[in-house]
Structure formats: structure tokens, C-alpha cells
PDB file of N, CA, C, O and CB in Angstrom:
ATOM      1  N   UNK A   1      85.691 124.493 121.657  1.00  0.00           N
ATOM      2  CA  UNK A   1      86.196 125.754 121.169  1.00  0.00           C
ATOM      3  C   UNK A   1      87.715 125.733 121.120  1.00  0.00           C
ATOM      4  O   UNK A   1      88.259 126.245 120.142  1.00  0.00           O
ATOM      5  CB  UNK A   1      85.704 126.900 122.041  1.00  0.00           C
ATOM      6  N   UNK A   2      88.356 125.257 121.961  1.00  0.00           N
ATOM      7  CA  UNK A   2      89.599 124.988 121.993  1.00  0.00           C
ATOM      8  C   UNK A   2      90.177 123.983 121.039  1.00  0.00           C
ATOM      9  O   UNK A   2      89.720 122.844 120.941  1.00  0.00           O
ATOM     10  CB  UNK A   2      89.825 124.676 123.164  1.00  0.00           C
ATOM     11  N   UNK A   3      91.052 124.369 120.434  1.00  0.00           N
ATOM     12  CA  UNK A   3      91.725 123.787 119.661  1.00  0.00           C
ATOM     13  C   UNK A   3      93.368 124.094 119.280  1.00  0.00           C
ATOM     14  O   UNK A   3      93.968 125.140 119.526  1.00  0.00           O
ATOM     15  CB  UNK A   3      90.952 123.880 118.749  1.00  0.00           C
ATOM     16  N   UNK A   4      93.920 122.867 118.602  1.00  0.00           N
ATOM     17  CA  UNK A   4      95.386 122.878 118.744  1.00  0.00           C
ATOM     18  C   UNK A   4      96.023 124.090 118.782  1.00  0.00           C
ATOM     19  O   UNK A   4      95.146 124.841 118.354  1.00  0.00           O
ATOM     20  CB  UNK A   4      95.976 122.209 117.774  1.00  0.00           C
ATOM     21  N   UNK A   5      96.915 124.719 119.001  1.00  0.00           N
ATOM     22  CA  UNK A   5      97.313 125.947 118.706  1.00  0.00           C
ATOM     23  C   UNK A   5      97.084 127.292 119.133  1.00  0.00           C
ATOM     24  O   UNK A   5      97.818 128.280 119.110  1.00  0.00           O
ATOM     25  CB  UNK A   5      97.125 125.976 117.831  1.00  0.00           C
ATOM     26  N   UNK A   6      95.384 127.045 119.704  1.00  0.00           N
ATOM     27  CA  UNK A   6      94.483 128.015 120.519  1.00  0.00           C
ATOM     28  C   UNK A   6      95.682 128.855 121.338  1.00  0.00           C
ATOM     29  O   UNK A   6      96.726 128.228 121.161  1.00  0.00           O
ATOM     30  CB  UNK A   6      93.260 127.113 121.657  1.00  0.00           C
ATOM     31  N   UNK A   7      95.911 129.976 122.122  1.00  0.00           N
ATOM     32  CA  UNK A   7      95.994 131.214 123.164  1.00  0.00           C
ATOM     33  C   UNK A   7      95.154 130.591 124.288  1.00  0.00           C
ATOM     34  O   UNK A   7      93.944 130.412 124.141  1.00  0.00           O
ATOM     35  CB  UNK A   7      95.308 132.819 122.572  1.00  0.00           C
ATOM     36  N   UNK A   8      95.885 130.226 125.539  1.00  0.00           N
ATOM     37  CA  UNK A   8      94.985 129.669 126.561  1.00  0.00           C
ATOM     38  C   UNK A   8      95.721 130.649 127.770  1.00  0.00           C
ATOM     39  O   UNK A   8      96.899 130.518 128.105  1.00  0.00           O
ATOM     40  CB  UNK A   8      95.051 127.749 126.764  1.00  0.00           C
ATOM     41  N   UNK A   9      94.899 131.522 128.271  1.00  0.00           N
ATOM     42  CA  UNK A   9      95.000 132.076 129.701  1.00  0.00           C
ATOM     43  C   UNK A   9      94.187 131.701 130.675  1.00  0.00           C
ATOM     44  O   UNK A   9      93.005 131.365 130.593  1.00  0.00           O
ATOM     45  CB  UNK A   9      94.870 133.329 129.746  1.00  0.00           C
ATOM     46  N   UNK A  10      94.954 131.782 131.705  1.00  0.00           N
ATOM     47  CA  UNK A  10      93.966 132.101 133.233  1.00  0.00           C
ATOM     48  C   UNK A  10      93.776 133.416 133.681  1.00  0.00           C
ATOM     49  O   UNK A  10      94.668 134.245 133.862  1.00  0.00           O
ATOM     50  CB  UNK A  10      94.595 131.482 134.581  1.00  0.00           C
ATOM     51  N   UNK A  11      92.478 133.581 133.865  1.00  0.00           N
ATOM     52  CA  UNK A  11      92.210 134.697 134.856  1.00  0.00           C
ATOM     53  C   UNK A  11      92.020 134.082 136.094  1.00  0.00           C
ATOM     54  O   UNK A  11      91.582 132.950 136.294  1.00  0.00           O
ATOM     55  CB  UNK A  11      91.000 135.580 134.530  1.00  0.00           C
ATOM     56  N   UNK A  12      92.504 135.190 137.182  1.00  0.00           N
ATOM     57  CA  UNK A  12      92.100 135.347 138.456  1.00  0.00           C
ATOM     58  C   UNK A  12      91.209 136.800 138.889  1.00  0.00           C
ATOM     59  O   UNK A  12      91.424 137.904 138.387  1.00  0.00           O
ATOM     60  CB  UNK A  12      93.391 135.208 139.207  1.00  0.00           C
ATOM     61  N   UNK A  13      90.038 136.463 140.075  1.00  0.00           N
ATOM     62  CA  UNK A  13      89.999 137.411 140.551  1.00  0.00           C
ATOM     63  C   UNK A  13      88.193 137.164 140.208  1.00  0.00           C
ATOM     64  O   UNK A  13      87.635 136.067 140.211  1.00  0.00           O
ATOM     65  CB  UNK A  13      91.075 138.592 140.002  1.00  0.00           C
ATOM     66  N   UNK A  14      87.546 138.472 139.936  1.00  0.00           N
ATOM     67  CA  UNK A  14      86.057 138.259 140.168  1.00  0.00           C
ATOM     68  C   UNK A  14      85.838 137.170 138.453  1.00  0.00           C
ATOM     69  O   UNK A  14      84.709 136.686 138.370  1.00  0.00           O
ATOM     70  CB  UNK A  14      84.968 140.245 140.310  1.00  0.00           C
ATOM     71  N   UNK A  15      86.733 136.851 137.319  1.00  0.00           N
ATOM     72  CA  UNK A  15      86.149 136.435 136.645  1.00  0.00           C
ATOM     73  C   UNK A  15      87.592 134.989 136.334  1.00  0.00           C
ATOM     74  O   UNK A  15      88.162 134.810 135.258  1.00  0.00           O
ATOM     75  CB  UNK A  15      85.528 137.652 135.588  1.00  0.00           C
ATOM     76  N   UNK A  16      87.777 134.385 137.313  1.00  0.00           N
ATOM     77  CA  UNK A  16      88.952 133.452 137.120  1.00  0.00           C
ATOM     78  C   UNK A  16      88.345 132.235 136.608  1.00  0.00           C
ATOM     79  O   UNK A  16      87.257 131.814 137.001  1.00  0.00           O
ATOM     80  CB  UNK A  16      89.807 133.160 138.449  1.00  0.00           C
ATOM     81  N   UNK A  17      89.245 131.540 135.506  1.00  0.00           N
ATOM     82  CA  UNK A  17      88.722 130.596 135.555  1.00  0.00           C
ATOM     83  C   UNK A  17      90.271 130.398 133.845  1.00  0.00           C
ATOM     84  O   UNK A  17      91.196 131.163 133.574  1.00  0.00           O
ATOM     85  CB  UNK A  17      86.641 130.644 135.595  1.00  0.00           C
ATOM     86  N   UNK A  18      89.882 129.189 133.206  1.00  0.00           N
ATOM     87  CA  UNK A  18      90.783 129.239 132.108  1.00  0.00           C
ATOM     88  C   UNK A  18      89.871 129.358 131.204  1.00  0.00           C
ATOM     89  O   UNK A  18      88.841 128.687 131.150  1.00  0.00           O
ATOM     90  CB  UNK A  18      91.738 128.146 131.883  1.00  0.00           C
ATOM     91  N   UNK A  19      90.304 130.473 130.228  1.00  0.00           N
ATOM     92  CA  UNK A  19      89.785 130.968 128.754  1.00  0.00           C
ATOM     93  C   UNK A  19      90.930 130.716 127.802  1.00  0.00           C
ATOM     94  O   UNK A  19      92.084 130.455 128.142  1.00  0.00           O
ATOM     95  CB  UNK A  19      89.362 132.656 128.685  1.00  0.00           C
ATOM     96  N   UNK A  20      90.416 130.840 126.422  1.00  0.00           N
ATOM     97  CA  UNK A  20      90.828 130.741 125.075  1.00  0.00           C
ATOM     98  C   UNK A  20      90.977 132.316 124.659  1.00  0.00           C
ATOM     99  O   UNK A  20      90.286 133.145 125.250  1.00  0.00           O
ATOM    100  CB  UNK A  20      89.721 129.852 124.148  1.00  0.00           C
ATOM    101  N   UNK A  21      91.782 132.668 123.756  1.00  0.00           N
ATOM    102  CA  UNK A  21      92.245 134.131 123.387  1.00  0.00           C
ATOM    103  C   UNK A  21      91.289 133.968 122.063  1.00  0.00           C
ATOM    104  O   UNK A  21      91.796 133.284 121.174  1.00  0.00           O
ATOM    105  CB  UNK A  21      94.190 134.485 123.121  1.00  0.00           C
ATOM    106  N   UNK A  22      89.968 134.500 121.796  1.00  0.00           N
ATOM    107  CA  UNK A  22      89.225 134.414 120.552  1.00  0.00           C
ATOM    108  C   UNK A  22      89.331 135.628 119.489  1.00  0.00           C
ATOM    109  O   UNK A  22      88.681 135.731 118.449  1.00  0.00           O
ATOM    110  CB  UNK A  22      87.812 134.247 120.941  1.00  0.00           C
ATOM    111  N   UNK A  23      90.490 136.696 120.090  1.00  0.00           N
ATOM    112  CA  UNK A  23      90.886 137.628 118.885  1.00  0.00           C
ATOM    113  C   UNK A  23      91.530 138.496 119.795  1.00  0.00           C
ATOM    114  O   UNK A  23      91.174 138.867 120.913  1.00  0.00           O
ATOM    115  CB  UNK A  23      89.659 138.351 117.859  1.00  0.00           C
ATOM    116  N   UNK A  24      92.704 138.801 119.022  1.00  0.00           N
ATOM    117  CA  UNK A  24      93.764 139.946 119.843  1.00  0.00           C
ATOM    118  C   UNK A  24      93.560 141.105 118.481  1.00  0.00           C
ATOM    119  O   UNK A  24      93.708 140.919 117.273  1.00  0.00           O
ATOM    120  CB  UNK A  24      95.939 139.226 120.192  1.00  0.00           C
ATOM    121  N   UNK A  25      93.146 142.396 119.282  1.00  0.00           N
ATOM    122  CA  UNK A  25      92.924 143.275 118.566  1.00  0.00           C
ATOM    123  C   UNK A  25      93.998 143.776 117.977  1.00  0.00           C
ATOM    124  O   UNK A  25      94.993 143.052 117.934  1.00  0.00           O
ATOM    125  CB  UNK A  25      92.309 144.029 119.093  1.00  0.00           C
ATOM    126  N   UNK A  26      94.054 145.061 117.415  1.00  0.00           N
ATOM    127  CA  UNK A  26      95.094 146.109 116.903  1.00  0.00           C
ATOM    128  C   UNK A  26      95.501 146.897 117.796  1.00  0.00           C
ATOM    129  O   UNK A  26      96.414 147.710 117.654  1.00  0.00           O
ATOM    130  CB  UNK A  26      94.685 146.940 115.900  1.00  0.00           C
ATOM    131  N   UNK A  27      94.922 146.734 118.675  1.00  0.00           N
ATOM    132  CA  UNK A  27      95.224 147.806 120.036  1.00  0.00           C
ATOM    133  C   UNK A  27      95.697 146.922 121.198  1.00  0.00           C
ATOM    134  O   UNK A  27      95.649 147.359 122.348  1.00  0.00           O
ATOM    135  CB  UNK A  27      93.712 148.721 120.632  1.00  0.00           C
ATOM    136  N   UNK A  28      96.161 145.667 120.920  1.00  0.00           N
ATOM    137  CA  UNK A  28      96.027 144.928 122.070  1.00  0.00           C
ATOM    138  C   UNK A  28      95.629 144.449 122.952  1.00  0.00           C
ATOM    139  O   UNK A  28      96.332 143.631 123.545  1.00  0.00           O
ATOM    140  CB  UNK A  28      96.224 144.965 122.380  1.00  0.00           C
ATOM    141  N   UNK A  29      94.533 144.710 123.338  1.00  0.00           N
ATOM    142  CA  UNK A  29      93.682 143.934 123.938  1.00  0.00           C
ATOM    143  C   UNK A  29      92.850 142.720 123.142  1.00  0.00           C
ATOM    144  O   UNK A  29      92.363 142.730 122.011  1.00  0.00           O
ATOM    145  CB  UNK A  29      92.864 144.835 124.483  1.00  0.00           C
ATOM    146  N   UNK A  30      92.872 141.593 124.236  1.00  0.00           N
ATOM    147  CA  UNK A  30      92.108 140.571 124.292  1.00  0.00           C
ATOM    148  C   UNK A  30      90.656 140.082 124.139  1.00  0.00           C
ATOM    149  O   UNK A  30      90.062 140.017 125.215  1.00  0.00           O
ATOM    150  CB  UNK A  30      92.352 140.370 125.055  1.00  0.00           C
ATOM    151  N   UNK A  31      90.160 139.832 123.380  1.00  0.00           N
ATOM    152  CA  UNK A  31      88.716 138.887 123.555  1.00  0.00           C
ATOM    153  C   UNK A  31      89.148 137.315 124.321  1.00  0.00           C
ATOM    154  O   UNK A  31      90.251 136.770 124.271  1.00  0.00           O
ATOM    155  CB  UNK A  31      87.925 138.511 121.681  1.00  0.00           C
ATOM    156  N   UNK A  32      88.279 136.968 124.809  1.00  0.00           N
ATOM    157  CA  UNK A  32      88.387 135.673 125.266  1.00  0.00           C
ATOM    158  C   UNK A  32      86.886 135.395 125.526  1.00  0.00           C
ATOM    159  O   UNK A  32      85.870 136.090 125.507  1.00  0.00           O
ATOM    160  CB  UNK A  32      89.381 135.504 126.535  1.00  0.00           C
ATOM    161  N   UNK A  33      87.277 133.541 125.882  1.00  0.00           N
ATOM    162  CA  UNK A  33      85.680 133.306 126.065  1.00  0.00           C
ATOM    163  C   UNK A  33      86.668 132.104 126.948  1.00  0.00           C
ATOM    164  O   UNK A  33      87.899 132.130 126.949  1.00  0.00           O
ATOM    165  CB  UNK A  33      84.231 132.896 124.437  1.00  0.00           C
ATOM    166  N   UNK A  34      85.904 131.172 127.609  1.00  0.00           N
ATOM    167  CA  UNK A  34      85.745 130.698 128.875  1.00  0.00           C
ATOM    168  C   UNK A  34      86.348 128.723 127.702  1.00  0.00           C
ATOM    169  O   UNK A  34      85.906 128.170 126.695  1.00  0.00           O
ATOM    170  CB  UNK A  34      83.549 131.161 129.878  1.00  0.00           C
ATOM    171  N   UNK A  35      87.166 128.509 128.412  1.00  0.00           N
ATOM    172  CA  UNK A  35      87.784 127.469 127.837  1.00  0.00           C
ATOM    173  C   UNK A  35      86.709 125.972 127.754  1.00  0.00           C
ATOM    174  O   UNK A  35      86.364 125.455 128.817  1.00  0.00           O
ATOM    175  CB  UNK A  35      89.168 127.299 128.746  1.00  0.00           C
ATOM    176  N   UNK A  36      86.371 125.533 126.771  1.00  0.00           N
ATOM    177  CA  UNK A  36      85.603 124.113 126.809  1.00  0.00           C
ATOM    178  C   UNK A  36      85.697 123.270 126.308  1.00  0.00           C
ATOM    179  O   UNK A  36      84.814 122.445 126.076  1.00  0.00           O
ATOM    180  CB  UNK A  36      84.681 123.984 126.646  1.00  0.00           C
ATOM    181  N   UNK A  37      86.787 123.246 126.006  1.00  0.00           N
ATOM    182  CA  UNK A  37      87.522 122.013 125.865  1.00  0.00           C
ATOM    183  C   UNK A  37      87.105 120.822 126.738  1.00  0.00           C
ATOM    184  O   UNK A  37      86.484 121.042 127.778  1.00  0.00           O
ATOM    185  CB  UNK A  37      88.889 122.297 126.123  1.00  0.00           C
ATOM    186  N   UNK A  38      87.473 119.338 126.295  1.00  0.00           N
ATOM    187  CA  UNK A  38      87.293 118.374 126.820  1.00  0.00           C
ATOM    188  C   UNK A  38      87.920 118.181 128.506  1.00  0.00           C
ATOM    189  O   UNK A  38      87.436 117.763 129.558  1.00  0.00           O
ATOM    190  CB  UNK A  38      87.738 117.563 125.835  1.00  0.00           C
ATOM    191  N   UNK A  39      89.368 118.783 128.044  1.00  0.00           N
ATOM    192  CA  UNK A  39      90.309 118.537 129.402  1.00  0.00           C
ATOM    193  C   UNK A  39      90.093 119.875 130.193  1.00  0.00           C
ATOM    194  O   UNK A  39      90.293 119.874 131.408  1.00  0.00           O
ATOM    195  CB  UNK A  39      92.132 118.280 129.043  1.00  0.00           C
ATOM    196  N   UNK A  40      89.715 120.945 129.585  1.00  0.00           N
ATOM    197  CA  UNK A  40      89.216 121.953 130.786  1.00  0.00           C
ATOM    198  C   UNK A  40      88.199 121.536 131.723  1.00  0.00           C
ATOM    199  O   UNK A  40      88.287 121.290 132.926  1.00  0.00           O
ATOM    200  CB  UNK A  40      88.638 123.190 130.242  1.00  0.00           C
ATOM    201  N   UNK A  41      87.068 121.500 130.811  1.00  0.00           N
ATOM    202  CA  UNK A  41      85.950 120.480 131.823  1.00  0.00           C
ATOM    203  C   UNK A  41      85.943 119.642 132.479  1.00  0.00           C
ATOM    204  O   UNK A  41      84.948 119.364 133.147  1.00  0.00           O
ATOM    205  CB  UNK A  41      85.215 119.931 131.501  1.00  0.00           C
ATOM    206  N   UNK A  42      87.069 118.939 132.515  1.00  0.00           N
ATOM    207  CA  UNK A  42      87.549 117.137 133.572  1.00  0.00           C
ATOM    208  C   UNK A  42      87.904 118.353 134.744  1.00  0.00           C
ATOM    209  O   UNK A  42      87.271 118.533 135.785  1.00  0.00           O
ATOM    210  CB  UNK A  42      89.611 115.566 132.826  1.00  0.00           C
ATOM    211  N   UNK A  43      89.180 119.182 134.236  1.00  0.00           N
ATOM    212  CA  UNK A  43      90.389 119.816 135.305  1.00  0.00           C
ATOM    213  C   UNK A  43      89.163 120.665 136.057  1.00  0.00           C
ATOM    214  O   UNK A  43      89.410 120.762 137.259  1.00  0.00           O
ATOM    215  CB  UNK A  43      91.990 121.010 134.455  1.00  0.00           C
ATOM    216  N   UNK A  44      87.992 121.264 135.700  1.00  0.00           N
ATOM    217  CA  UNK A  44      87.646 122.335 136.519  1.00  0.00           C
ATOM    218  C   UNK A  44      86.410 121.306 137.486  1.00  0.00           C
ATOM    219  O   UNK A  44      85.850 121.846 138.440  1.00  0.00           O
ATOM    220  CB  UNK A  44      87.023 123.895 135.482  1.00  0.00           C
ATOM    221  N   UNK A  45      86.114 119.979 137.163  1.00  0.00           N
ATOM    222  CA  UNK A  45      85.125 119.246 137.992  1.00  0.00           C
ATOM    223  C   UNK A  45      86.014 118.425 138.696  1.00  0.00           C
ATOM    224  O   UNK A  45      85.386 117.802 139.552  1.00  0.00           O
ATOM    225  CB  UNK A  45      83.988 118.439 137.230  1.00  0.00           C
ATOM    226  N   UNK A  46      87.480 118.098 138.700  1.00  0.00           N
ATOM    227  CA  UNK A  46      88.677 117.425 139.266  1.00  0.00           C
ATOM    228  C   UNK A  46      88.652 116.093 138.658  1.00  0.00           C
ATOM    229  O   UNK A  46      89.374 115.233 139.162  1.00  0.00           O
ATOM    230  CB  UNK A  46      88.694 117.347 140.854  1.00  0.00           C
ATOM    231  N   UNK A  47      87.849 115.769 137.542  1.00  0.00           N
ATOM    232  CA  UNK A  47      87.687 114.237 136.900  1.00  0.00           C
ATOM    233  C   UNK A  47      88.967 114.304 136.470  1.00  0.00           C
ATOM    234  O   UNK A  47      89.689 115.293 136.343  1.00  0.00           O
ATOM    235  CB  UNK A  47      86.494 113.850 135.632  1.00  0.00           C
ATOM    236  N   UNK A  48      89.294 112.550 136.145  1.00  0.00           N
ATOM    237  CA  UNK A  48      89.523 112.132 134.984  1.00  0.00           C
ATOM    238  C   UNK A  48      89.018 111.039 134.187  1.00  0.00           C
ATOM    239  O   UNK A  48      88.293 110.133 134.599  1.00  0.00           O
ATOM    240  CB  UNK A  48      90.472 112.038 135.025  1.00  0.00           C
ATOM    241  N   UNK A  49      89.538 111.222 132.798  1.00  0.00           N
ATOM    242  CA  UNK A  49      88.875 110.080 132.048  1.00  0.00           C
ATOM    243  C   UNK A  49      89.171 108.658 132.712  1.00  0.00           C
ATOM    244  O   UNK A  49      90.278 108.434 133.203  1.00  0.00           O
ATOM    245  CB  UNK A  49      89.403 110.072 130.517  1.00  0.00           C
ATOM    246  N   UNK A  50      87.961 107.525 132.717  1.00  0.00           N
ATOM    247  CA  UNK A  50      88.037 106.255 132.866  1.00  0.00           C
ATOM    248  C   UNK A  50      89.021 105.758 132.493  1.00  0.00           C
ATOM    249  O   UNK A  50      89.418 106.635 131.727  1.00  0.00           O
ATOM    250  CB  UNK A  50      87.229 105.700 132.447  1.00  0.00           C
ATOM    251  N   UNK A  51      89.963 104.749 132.440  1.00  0.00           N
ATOM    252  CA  UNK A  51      90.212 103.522 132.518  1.00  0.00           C
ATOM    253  C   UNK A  51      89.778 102.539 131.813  1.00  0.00           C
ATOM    254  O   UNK A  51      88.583 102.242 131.822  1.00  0.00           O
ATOM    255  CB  UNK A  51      90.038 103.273 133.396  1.00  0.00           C
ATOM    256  N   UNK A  52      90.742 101.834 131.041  1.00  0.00           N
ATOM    257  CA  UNK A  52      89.531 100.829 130.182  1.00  0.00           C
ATOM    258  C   UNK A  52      89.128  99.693 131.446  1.00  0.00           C
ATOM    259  O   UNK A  52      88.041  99.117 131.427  1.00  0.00           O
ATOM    260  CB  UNK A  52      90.370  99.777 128.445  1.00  0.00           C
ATOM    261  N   UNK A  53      89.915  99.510 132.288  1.00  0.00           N
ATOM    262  CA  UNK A  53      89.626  98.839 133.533  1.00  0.00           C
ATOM    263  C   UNK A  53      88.100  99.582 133.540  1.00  0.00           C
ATOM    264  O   UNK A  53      87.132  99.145 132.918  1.00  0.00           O
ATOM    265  CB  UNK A  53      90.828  99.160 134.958  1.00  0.00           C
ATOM    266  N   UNK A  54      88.101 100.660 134.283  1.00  0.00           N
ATOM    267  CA  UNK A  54      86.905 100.964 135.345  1.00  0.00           C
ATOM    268  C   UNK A  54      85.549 101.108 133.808  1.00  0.00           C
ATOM    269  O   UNK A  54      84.381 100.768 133.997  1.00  0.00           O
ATOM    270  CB  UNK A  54      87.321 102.970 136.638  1.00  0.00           C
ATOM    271  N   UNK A  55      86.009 101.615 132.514  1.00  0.00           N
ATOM    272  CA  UNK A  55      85.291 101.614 132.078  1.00  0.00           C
ATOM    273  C   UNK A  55      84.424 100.027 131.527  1.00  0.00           C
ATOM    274  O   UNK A  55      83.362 100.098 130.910  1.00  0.00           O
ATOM    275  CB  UNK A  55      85.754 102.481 131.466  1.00  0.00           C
ATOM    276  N   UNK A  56      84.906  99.034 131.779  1.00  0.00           N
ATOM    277  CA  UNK A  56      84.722  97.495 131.655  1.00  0.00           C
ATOM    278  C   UNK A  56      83.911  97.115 133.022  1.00  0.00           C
ATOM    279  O   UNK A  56      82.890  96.429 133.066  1.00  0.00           O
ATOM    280  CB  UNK A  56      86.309  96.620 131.532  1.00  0.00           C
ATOM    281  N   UNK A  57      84.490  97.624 133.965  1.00  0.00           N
ATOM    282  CA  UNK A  57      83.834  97.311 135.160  1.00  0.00           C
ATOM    283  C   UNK A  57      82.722  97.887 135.190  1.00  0.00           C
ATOM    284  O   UNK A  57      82.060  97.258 136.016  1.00  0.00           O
ATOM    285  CB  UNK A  57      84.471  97.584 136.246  1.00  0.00           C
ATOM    286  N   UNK A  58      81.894  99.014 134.633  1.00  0.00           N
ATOM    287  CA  UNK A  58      81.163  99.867 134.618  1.00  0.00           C
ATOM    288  C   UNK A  58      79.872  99.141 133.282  1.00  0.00           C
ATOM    289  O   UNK A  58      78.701  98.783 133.411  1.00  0.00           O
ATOM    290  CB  UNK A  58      82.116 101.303 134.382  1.00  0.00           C
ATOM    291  N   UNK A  59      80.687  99.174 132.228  1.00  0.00           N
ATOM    292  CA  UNK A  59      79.644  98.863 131.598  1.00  0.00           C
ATOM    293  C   UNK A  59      79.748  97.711 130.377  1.00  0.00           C
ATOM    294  O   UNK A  59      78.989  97.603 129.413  1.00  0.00           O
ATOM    295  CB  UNK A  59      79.198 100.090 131.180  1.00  0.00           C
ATOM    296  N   UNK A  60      81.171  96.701 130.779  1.00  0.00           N
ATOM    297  CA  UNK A  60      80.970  95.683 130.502  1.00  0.00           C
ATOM    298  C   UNK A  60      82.376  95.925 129.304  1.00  0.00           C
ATOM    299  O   UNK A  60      82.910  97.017 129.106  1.00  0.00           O
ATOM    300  CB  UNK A  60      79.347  95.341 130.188  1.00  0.00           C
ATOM    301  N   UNK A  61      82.858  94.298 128.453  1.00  0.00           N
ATOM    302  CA  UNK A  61      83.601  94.516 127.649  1.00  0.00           C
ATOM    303  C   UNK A  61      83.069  95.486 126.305  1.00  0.00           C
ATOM    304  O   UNK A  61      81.924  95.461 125.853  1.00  0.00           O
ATOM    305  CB  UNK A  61      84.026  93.284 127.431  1.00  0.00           C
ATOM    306  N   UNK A  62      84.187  96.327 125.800  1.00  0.00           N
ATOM    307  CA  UNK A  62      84.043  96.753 124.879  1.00  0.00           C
ATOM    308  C   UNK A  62      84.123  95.907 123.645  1.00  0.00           C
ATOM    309  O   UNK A  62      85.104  95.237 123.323  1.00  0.00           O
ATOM    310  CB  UNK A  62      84.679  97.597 124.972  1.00  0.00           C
ATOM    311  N   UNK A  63      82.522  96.043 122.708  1.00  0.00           N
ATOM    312  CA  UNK A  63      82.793  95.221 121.557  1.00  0.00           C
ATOM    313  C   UNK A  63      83.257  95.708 120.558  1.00  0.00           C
ATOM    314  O   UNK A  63      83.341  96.925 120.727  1.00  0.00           O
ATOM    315  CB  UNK A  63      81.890  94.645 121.145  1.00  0.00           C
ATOM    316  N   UNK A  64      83.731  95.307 119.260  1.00  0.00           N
ATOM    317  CA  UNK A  64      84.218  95.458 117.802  1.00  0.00           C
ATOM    318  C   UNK A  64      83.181  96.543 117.339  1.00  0.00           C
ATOM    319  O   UNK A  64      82.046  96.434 117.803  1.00  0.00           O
ATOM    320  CB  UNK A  64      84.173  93.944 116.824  1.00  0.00           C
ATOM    321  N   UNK A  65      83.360  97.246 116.753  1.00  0.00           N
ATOM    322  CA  UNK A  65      82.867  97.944 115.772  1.00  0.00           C
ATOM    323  C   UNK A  65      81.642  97.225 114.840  1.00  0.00           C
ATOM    324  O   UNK A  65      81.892  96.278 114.095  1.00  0.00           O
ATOM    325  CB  UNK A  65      84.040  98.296 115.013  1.00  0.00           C
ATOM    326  N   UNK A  66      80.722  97.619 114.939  1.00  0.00           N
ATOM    327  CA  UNK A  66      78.860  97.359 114.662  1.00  0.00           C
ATOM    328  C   UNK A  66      78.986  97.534 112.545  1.00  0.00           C
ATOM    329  O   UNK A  66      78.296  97.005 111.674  1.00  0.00           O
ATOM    330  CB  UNK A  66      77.385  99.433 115.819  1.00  0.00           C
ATOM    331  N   UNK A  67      80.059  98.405 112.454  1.00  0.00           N
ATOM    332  CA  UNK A  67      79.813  99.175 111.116  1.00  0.00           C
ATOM    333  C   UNK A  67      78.457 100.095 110.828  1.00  0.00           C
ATOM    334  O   UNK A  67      77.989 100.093 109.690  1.00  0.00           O
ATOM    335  CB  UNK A  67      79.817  98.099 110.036  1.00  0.00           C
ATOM    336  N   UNK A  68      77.776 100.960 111.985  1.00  0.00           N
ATOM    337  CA  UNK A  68      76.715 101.504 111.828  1.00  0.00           C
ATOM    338  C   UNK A  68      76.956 103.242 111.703  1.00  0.00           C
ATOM    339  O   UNK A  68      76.236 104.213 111.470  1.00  0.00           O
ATOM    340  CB  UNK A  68      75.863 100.972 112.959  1.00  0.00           C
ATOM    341  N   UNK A  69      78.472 102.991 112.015  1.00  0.00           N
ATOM    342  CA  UNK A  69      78.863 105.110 112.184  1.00  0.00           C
ATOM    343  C   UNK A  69      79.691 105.124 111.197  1.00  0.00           C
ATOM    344  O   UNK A  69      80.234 106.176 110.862  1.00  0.00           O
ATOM    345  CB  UNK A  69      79.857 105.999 113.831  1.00  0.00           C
TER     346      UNK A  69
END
């Protein structure tokens, strides 16, 4: 849902977490929805992406391109 340019807040409190701004009204107030982005989801489970190291160690060298996608 997130994308370049997106409105990104945090809430705190009974509904904290990081959201996307999905329409700012005429009256000012906010819609939002709950951020899901790639890097929200790493930051809120404390991951990060692999390593071409760990990802090699894991599941071997990466080969060339198949030409099948």
C-alpha cells in the first residue's frame, strides 16, 4: 500500500503502530490504514533483509536467470 511519496504517521496509544495517510479530507481530518509496506513489516517483526552471504549460506549460490518470468 505504501508507496513513494505516500503520508506516513505513527500513532501511539490504544491504536499505535505506523500507518499511511489514505485521504485527507476537506475538513481535515485523516483516513489512514495500517502501513504494509515491505520495510514496515521487517521494522515491526525487528528483521532484516538477508545478506547475499546468509542468503547463499541458506539456500545455496544464486543462479543466472532461467528466462521463464
Amino acid at each position: 500500500m505504501a508507496t513513494e511519496g505516500t503520508e506516513h504517521v505513527t500513532l501511539s496509544g490504544d491504536r499505535s503502530g505506523e500507518y499511511v495517510v489514505v485521504e485527507e479530507r476537506p475538513d481535515g481530518s485523516l483516513v489512514v490504514a495500517p502501513d504494509t509496506s515491505a520495510d514496515a513489516i521487517l521494522r515491526r517483526q525487528n528483521m532484516t533483509p538477508a545478506t547475499i552471504e546468509e542468503f547463499e549460506a541458506e539456500y545455496g549460490p544464486i543462479q543466472p536467470p532461467d528466462g521463464e518470468g
